[in-house]
C-alpha positions in Angstrom: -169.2 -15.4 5.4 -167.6 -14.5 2.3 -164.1 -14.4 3.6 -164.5 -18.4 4.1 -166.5 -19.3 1.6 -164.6 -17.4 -1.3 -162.8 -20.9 -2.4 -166.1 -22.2 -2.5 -167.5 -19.7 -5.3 -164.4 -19.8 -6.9 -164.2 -23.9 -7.0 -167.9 -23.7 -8.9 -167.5 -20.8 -11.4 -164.2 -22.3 -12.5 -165.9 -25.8 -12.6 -168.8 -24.1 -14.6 -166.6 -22.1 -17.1 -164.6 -25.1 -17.7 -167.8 -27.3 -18.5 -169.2 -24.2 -20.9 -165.5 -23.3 -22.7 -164.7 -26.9 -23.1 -167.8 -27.3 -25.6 -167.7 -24.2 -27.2 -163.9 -23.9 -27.3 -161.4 -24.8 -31.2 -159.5 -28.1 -30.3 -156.8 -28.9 -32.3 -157.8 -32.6 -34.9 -155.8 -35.0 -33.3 -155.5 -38.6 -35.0 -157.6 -41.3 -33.2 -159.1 -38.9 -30.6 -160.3 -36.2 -32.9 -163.5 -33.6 -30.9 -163.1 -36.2 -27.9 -160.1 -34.6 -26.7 -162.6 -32.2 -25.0 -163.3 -35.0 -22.4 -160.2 -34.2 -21.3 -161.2 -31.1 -19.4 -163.4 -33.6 -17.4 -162.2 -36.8 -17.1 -158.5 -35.8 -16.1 -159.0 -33.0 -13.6 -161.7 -35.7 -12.0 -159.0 -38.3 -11.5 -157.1 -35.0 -10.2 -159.3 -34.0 -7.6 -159.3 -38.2 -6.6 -155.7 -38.7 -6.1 -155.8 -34.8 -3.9 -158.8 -36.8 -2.0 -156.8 -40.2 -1.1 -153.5 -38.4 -1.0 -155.3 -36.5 1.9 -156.8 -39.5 3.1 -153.2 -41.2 3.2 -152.1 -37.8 5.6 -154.5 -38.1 8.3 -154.2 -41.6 8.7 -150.7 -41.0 9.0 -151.7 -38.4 11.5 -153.7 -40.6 13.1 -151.5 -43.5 13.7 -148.9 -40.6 15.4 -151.7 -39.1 17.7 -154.7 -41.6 17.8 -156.7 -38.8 17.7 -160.8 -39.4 16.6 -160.9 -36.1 14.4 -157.5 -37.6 12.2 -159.5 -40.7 11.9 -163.0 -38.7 10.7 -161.0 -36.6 8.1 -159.3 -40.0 6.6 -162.4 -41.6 6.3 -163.7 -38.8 4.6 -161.3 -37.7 2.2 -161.2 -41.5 1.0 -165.4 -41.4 0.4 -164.6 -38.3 -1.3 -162.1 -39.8 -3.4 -164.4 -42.6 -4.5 -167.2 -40.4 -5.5 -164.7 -38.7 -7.5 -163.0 -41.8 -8.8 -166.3 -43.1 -9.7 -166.8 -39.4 -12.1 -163.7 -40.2 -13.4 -164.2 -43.8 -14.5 -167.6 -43.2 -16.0 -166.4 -40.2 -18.1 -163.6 -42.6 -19.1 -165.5 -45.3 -20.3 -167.7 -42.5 -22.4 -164.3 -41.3 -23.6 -163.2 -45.1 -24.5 -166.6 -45.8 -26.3 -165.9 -43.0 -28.4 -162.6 -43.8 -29.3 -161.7 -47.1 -28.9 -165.3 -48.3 -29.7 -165.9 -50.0 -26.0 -166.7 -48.8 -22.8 -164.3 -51.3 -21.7 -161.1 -52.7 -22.9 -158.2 -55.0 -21.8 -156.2 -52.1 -21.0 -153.9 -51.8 -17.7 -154.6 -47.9 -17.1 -158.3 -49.2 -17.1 -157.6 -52.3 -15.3 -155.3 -50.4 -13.1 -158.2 -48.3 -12.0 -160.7 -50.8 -11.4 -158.7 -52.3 -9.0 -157.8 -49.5 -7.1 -161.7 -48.3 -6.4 -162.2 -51.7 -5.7 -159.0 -51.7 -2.8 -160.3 -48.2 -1.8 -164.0 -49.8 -1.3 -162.8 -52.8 0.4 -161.4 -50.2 2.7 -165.5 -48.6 3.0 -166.1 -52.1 3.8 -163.3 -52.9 6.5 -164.4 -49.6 8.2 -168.3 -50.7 8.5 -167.2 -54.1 9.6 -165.6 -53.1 12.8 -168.0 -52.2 15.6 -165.3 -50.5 18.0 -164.0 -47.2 17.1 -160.3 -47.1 18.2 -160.2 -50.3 16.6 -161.6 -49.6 13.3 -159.6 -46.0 13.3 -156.2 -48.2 14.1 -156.9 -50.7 11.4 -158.3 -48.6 8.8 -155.3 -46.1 8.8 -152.8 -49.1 8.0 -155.1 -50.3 5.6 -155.3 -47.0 3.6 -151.3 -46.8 3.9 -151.4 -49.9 1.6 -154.1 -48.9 -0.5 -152.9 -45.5 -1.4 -149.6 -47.8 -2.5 -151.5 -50.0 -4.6 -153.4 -47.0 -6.0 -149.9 -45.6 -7.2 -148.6 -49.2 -8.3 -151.8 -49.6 -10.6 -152.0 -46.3 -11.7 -148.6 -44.3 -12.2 -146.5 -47.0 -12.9 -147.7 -50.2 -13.9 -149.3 -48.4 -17.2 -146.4 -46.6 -17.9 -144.0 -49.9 -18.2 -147.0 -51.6 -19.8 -146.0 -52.0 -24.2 -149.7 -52.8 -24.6 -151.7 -49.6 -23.6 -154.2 -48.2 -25.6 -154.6 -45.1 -23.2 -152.9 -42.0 -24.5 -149.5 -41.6 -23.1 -148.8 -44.9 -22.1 -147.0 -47.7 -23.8 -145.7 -45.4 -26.5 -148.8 -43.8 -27.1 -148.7 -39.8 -27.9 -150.4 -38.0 -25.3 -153.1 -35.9 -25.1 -151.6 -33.5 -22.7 -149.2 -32.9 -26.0 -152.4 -31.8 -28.0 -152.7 -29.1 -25.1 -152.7 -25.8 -27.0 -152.9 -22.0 -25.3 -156.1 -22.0 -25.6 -157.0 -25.6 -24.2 -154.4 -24.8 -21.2 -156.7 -21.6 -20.4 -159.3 -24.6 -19.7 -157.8 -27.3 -18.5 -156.0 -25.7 -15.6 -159.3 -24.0 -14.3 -160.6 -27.2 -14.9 -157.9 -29.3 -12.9 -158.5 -26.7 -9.8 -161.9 -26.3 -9.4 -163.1 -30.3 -9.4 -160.2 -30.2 -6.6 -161.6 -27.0 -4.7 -165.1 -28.8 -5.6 -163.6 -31.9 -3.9 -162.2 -30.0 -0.7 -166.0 -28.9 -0.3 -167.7 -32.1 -0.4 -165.2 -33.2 2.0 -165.7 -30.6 4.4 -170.0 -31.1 4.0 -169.4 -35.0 4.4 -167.3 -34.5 8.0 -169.8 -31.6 9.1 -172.5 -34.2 8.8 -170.4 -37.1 10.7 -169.7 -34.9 13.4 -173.2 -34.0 13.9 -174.0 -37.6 13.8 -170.9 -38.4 16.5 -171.9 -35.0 17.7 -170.3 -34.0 21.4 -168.1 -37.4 21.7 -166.3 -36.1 18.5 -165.4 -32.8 19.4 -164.3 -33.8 22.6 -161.3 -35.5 21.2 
């Protein structure tokens, strides 16, 4: 049991060390930002553990589409619930992060724009998916959808904010970035930080397909 669970134990205590020494930790005072850099140990490896989630989605619709297999299908689906959940973490820890420092939870900003309109492509594909009755059918045109929606997801957020001259976000539109604030001692966080919400992620994905394929139960596994 150990032996498969290992990444498990290893995704929480790093998740829980990173929550504990990101309070307790010396930042460095950072114009603008100042003590609310330490949301960065949170909010970023959130959005980290969402782009491993769709980027895994993206694969196994791939996969799909090349072998029309169900299980392809069940992991796609998964990974892109997964990656809304954690999508979701990371927008609500980055509005508490704009309040703080711009003095809104929202602003005209593309990075934030740019996110909000990828959860809502990513839920329009939740939607498309519970609209279609017929299984082959809603595998086939879910897995195209999500090969456009993973596009748009890096359109709105990787490069659209970076060629933006108005961003307010750290790092884009000329803005220093906070990853240049990263100090020795703030890298011995982050990084634990980044992996664990991922392994974290992985888990949640493997506990949501468990529960659809006891749900689909025998039909599933045949296939």
């Amino acid at each position: 049991m150990i032996k498969t669970m290992w990444w498990k134990f290893l995704g929480v205590f790093l998740v829980l060390y990173s929550i504990i020494a990101g309070l307790l930790i010396d930042v460095p005072a950072l114009p603008v930002i100042h003590q609310t850099i330490r949301n960065l140990f949170y909010h970023v490896p959130m959005w980290f553990s969402m782009f491993f989630m769709l980027g895994t989605s993206l694969v196994f619709s791939v996969r799909y589409l090349s072998g029309f297999r169900m299980k392809d299908d069940l992991i796609a689906s998964g990974a892109a619930n997964t990656g809304l959940f954690m999508g979701s973490l990371g927008l609500l820890t980055g509005m508490i992060w704009a309040r703080f420092t711009w003095g809104d939870f929202w602003t005209n900003d593309p990075q934030l724009n740019g996110a909000a309109v990828s959860m809502m492509a990513y839920l329009a594909y939740v939607v498309l998916r519970g609209s279609i009755d017929e299984s082959a059918m809603r595998a086939r045109i879910s897995a195209v959808y999500n090969i456009f929606a993973f596009m748009l997801l890096v359109i709105f957020l990787g490069v659209l904010p970076r060629l933006a001259d108005s961003s307010l976000h750290p790092g884009k539109g000329g803005n220093t970035s906070t990853m240049e604030g990263l100090d020795p001692l703030m890298r011995m966080v982050f990084y634990p930080a980044a992996i664990g919400w991922i392994l974290i992620a992985f888990w949640l994905l493997q506990l949501h397909n468990r529960r659809r394929a006891l749900v689909q139960g025998v039909k599933l596994n045949n296939q």
